[in-house]
C-alpha positions in Angstrom: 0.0 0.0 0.0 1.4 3.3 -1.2 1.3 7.0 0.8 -1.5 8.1 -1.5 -3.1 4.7 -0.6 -3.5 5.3 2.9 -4.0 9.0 2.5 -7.7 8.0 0.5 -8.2 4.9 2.8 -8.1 7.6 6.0 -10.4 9.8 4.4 -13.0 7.6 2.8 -13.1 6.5 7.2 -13.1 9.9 8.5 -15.9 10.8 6.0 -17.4 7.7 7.0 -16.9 8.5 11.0 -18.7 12.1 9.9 -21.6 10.9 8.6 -22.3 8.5 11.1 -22.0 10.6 13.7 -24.5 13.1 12.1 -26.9 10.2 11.4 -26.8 9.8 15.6 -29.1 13.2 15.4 -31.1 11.7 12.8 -32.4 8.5 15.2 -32.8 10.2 17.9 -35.2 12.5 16.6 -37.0 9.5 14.7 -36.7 7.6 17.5 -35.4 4.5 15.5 -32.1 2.8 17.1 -28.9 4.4 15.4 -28.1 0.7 14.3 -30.4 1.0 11.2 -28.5 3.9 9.8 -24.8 2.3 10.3 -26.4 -0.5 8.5 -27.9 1.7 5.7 -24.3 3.5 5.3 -22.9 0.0 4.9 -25.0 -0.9 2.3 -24.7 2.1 0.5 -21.2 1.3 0.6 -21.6 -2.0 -0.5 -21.2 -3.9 -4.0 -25.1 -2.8 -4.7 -25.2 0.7 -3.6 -23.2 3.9 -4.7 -19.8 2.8 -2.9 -20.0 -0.2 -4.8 -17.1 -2.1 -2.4 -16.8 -5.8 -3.0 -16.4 -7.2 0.6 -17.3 -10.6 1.4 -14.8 -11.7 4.3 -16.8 -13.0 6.8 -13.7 -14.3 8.5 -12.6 -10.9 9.1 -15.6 -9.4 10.2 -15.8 -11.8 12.9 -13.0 -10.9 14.6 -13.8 -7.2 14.0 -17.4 -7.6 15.3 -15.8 -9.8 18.1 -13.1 -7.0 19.4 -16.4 -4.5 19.1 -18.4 -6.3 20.9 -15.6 -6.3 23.5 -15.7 -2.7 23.4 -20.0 -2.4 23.8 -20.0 -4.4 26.5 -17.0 -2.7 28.4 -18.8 0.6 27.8 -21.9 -1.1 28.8 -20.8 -2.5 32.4 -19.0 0.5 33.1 -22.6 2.4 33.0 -24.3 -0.2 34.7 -24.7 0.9 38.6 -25.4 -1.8 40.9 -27.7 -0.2 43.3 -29.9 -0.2 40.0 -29.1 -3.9 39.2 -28.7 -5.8 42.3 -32.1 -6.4 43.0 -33.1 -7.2 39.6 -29.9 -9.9 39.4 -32.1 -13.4 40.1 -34.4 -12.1 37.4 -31.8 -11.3 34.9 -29.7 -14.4 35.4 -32.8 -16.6 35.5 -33.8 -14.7 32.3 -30.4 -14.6 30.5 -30.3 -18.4 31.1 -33.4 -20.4 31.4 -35.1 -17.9 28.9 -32.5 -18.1 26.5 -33.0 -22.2 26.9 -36.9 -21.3 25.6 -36.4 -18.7 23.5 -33.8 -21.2 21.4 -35.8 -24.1 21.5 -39.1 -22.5 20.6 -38.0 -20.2 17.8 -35.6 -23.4 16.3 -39.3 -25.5 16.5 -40.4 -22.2 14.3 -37.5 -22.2 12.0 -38.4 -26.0 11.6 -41.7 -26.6 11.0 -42.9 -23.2 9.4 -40.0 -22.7 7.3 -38.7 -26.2 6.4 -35.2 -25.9 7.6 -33.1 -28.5 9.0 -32.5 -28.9 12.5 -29.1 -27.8 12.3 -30.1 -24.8 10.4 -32.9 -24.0 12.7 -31.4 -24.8 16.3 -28.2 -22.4 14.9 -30.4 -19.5 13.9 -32.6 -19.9 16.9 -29.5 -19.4 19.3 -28.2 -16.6 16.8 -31.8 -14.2 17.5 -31.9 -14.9 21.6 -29.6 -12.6 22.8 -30.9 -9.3 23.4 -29.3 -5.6 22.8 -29.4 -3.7 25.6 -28.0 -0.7 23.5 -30.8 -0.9 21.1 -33.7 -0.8 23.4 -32.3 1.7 25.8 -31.3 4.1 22.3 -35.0 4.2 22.3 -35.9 4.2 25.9 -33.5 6.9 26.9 -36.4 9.8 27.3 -38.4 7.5 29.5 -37.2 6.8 33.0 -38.9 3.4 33.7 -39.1 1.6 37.5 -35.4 0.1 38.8 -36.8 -3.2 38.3 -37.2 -3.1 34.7 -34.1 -1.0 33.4 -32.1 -3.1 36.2 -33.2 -6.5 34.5 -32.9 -6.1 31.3 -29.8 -4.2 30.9 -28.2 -7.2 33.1 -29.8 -9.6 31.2 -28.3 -8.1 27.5 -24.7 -8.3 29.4 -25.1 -12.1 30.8 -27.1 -13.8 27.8 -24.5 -13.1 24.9 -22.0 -15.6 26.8 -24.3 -18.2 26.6 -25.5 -17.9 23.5 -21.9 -17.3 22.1 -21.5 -21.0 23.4 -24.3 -22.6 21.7 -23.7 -21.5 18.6 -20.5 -22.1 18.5 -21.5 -25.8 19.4 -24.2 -26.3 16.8 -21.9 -24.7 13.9 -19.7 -27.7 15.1 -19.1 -30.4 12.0 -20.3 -33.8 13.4 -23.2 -34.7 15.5 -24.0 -32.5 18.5 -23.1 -33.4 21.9 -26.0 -34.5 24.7 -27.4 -31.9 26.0 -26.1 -32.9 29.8 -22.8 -31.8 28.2 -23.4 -29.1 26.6 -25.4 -27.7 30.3 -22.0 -28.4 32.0 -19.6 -27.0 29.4 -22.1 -23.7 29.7 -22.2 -23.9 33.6 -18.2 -24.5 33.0 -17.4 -21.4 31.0 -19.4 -18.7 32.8 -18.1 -19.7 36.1 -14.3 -19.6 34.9 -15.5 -16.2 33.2 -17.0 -14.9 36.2 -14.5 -15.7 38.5 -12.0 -14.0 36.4 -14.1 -10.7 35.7 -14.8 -10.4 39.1 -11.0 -10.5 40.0 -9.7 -8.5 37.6 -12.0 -5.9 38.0 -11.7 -5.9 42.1 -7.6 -6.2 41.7 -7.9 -3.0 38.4 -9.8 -0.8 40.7 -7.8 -1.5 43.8 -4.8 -0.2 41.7 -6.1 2.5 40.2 -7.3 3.8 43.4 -4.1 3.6 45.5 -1.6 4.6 42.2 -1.5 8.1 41.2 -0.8 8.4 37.6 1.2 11.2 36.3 -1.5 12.3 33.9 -5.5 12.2 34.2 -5.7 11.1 30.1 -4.0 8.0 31.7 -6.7 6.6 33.4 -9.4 6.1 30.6 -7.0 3.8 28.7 -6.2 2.0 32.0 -9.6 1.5 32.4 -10.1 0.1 29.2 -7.1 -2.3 28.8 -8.5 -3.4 32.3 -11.2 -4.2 30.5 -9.8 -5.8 27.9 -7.6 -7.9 30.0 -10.8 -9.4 31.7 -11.6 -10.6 28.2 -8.8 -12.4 27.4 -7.8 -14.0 30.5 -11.2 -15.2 30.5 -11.0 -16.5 27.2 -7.4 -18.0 27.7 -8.7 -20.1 30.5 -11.5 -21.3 28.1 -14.1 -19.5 29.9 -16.9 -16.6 28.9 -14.6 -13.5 27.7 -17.8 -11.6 27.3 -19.2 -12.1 30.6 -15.7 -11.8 32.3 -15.1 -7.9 30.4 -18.8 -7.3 31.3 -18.2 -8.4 35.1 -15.1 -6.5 35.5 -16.1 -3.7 34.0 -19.4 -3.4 36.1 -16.7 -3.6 38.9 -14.5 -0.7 38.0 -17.7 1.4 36.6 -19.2 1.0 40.8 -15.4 1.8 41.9 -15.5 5.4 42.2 -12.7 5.9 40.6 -10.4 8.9 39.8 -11.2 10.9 36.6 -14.4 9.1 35.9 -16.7 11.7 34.1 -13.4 11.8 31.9 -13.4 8.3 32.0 -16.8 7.5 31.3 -17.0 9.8 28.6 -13.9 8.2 26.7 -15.5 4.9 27.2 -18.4 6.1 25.7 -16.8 7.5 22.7 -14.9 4.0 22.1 -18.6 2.4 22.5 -19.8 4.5 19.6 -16.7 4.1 17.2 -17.1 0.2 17.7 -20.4 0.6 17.0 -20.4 2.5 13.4 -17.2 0.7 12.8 -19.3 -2.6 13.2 -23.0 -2.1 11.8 -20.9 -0.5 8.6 -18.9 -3.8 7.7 -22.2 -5.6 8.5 -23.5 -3.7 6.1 -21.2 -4.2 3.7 -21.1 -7.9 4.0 -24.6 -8.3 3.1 -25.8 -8.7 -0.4 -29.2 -7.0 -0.5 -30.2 -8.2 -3.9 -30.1 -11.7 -2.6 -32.0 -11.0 0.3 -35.8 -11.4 -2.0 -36.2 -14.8 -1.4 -35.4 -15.0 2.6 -37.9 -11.8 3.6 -40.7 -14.0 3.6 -38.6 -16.4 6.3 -37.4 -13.8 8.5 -40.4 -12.7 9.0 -42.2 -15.7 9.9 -39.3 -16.9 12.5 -39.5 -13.3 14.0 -43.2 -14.1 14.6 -42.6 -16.9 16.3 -39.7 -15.2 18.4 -41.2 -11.8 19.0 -44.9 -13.1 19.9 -44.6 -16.5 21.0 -40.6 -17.8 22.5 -39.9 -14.3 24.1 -42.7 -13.9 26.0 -43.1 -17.6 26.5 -39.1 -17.0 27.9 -40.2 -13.8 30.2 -43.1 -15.6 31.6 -41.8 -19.2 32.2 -38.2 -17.1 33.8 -40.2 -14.6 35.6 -43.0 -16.6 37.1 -41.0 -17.1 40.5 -40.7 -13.5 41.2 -44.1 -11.8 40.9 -42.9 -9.5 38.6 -46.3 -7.6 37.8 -47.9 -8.1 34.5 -47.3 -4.5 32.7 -43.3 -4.9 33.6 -43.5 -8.5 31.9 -45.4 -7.0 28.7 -42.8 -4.3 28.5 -39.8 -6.7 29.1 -41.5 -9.4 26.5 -41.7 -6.5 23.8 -38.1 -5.0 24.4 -36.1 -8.3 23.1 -34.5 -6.2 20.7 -32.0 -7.7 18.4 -29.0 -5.6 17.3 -25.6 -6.0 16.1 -25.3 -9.8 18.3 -27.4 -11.4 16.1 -25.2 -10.4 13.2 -22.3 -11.2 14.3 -23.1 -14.4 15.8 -24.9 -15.3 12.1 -20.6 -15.1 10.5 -19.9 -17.9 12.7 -21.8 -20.7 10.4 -20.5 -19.1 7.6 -16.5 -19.3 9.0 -17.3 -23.0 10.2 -18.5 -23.6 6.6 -22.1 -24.9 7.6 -24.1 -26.2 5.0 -27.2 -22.7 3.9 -24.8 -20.3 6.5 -25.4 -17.6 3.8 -28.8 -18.2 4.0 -29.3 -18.1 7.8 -26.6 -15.0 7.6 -29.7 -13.3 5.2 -32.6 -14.1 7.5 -31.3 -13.0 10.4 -30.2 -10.0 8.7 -33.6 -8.8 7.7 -35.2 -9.8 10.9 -32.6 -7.5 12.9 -33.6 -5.0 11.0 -37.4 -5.3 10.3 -38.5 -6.2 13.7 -35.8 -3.4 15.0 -38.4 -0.8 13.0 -41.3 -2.2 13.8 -40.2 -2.7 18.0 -38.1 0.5 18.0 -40.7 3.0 17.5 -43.4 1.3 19.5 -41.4 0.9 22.5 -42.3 4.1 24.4 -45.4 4.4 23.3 -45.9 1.2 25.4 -44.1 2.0 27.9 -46.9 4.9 28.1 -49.9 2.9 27.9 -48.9 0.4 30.5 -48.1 3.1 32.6 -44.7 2.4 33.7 -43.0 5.8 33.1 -42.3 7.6 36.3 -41.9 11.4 37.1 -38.8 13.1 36.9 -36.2 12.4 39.3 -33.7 15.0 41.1 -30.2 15.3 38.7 -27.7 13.2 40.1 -24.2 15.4 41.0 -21.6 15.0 38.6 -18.6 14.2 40.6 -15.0 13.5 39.6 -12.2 12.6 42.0 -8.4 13.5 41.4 -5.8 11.6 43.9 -3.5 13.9 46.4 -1.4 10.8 46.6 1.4 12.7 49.0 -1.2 14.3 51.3 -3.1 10.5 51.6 -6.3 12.7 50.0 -8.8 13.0 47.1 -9.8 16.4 45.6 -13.7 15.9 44.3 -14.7 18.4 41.8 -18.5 18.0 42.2 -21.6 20.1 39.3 -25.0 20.9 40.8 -27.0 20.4 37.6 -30.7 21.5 36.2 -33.2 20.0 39.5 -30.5 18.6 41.9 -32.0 19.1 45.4 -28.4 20.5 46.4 -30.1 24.2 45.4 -30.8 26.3 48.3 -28.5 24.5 50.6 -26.3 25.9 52.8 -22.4 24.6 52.7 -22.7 23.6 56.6 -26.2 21.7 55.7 -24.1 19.4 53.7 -22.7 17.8 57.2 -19.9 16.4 55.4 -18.1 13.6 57.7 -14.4 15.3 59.6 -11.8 15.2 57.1 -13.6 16.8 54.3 -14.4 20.2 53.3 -15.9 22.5 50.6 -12.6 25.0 49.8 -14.5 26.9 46.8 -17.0 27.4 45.2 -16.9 28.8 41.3 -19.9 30.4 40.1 -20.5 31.8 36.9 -16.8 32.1 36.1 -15.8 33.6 39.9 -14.4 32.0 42.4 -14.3 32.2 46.0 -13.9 30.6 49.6 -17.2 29.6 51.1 -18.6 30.5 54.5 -20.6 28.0 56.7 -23.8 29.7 55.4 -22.7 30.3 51.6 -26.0 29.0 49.9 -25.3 26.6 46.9 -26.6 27.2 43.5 -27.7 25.6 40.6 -25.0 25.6 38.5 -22.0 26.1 41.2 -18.7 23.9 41.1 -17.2 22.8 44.3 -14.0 21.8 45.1 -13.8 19.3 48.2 -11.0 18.2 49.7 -11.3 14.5 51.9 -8.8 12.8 53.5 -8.5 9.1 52.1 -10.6 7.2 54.8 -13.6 9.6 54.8 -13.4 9.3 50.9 -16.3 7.3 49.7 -18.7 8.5 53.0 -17.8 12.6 51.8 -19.2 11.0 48.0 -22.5 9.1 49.5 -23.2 12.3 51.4 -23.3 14.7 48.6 -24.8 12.7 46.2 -27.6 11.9 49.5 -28.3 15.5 49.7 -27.9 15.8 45.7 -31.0 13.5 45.7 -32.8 14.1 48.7 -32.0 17.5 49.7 -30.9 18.4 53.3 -33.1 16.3 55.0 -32.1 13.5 53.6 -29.6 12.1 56.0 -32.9 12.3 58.9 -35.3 10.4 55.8 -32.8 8.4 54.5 -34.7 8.7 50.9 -34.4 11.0 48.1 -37.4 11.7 45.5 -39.3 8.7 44.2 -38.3 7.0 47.6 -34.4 6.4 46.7 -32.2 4.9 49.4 -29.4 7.2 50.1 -28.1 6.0 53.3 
């Protein structure tokens, strides 16, 4: 590849990346997930559209989709707070597990019978369309603040139920017959356990570290975050256990850490989320031949029938029916089984194992994704309306980031008041922040200045406080309490819409 080479190759990406990014206004003002238009740039891309790029290595797009998906579900655990989560987790699990059991079985009997395919074909394409994306529904959802329970079990459920079904398709795109099922429950059981072991330690031994080291710059700590990350992954996958649910666990772990630079953090995570996922639904696109897609639309949409109105909430009734999870939340939950970029991805894995029709199934599930995507996508909130399940708005949550004084044994939080946190009107001596901490300015509207005892905060005010290393985490609970609940909330205990605090 010559200079002039790479000098076209970078632009034809950047003009790419700039497009994409622009089409991110576009679905969220339509309210369609963003996924449809990376696809749609793909195929413009492709050997039938204007681009007219011959790509057909599905090889390669596997282990690109693979390292993206690396890179979601990093992005996704570090946003996923456990307070949110931890009740929900007996749900989820149950749901990521025994539902995705259902969900297989029935939409393969589907896939089967309706459609005439083999049960080789059917079981693999059944696994491929079971495993949720969290980032799709909640690209929709964002607007609508829905109870804990909900958000809590399906956004663990789209992190645990991709290891899984990583597993079982991998086993029916096996040449030869398939192994009992007795097996293939303890090679599952097997692989998430080494995964979660490892996830859980390296996230617990990551944040450990970067919570007693001082690095010598705050751009640092992003990328350690994310090579973290990505280390969960491939020990996890080294010790031929769940590399997915290991980066997801540890993740989760650093992202509840409290760690040092994290609005920084976060936002660079986020940033790599997005890149993976234009990078991704574009070579998607481009692997996909639309003019051969006629004769499999008929197909995809009878097998998404059968997922989207019978095996999902067959899955979320059968998974849920031990925890009395009200009807309206189960509706919701049965109806938000949206398929994103997974389902792709997982559909190249027949097709690199050579399986007998893998274009085909690669087709189908293609046209499902994105069918039922438009058809779900949109309806989504109005649902959530009509079953009632939106709740009012809640008090903004502080935006706190912490900088280590690693010589003076410290931490210097710089702490927002947003738009409706209950920290307005507040006086600094209100806060009752525990001995060792202290509020040593305040900067409001571009001025700054040394608070008194009775300086009242404002909307809109930055803070600077300074807490010696034990009092650390209690000085954080206590502003984001009175963030939430005002200055009465250390005597309730509860901020607005009954929020535990304490």
């Amino acid at each position: 590849m010559t200079v002039d080479h790479l000098n076209q190759l970078l632009l034809v990406c950047s003009l790419v990346l700039l497009v994409a990014v622009a089409a991110v206004r576009i679905s969220s003002r339509s309210g369609l997930p963003s996924l449809l238009v990376y696809l749609g740039i793909g195929v413009l891309m492709g050997q039938d559209g204007i681009g007219n790029i011959h790509f057909n290595n599905a090889e390669l797009t596997q282990l690109i989709g693979y390292a993206a998906l690396v890179v979601i579900l990093a992005e996704g655990g570090l946003g996923t707070k456990w307070k949110e989560i931890e009740p929900a987790l007996p749900a989820a699990s149950t749901l990521a597990l025994v539902g995705v059991a259902i969900s297989v079985g029935v939409t393969a009997a589907g896939a089967h019978y309706l459609i005439g395919l083999e049960w080789r074909q059917a079981l693999i394409i059944g696994a491929v369309v079971s495993s949720t994306d969290a980032a799709a529904v909640f690209s929709v959802l964002r607007r609508i603040p829905l109870p804990a329970r909900v958000t809590g079990t399906l956004e663990a459920e789209s992190g645990f139920n991709d290891a899984p079904v990583v597993i079982l398709v991998v086993a029916f795109s096996q040449a030869g017959p398939f192994a009992h099922w007795y097996v293939l429950v303890g090679e599952i059981a097997l692989e998430l356990g080494i995964g979660m072991a490892i996830g859980l330690a390296v996230g617990w031994l990551g944040a450990w570290g970067l919570r007693h080291v001082a690095l010598p710059a705050s751009g640092l700590y992003p990328i350690a975050v994310m090579a973290i990350a990505v280390t969960a992954y491939a020990g996890g996958a080294l010790a031929h256990g769940s590399g997915f649910l290991a980066v997801y666990l540890a993740s989760m772990v650093l992202g509840n850490a409290k760690l040092p630079h994290w609005p920084a953090t976060r936002g660079f995570a986020d940033g790599l989320g997005w890149i993976a996922q234009i990078g991704m639904f574009v070579l998607l696109g481009l692997l996909v031949t639309p003019h051969e897609l006629g004769d499999d639309i008929w197909p995809a949409v009878v097998i998404g029938l059968v997922l989207t109105m019978v095996a999902r909430p067959l899955s979320v009734i059968l998974s849920l029916a031990p925890f009395r999870v009200p009807w309206q939340e189960q509706t919701l939950m049965s109806w938000a089984g949206l398929r994103g970029a997974v389902p792709i991805i997982l559909a190249t894995i027949p097709m690199v194992n050579g399986v007998d029709a893998s274009h085909r199934i690669f087709n189908i599930v293609f046209v499902l994704v994105v069918v039922y995507t438009l058809v779900q996508g949109p309806t989504l909130p109005w649902l959530a309306h009509k079953l009632r399940l939106g709740e009012g708005p809640e008090a903004a949550d502080l935006g706190i980031e912490s900088a280590p004084l690693e010589r003076l044994r410290g931490h210097l939080l710089s702490v927002s008041i947003p738009e409706g946190s209950l920290m307005h009107g507040v006086e600094v001596n209100e806060l009752r922040l525990p001995a060792g901490a202290a509020v040593t300015l305040v900067v409001r509207e571009g001025e700054s200045f040394v608070p008194l005892p009775t300086t009242v905060l404002r909307r809109g005010d930055e803070l600077l406080v300074v807490a010696t290393d034990p009092v650390r985490d209690a000085a954080e609970r206590r502003l984001r309490a009175v963030g939430q609940g005002g200055k009465l909330a250390g005597w309730l205990g509860l901020g607005r819409n009954g929020t535990d605090l304490r």
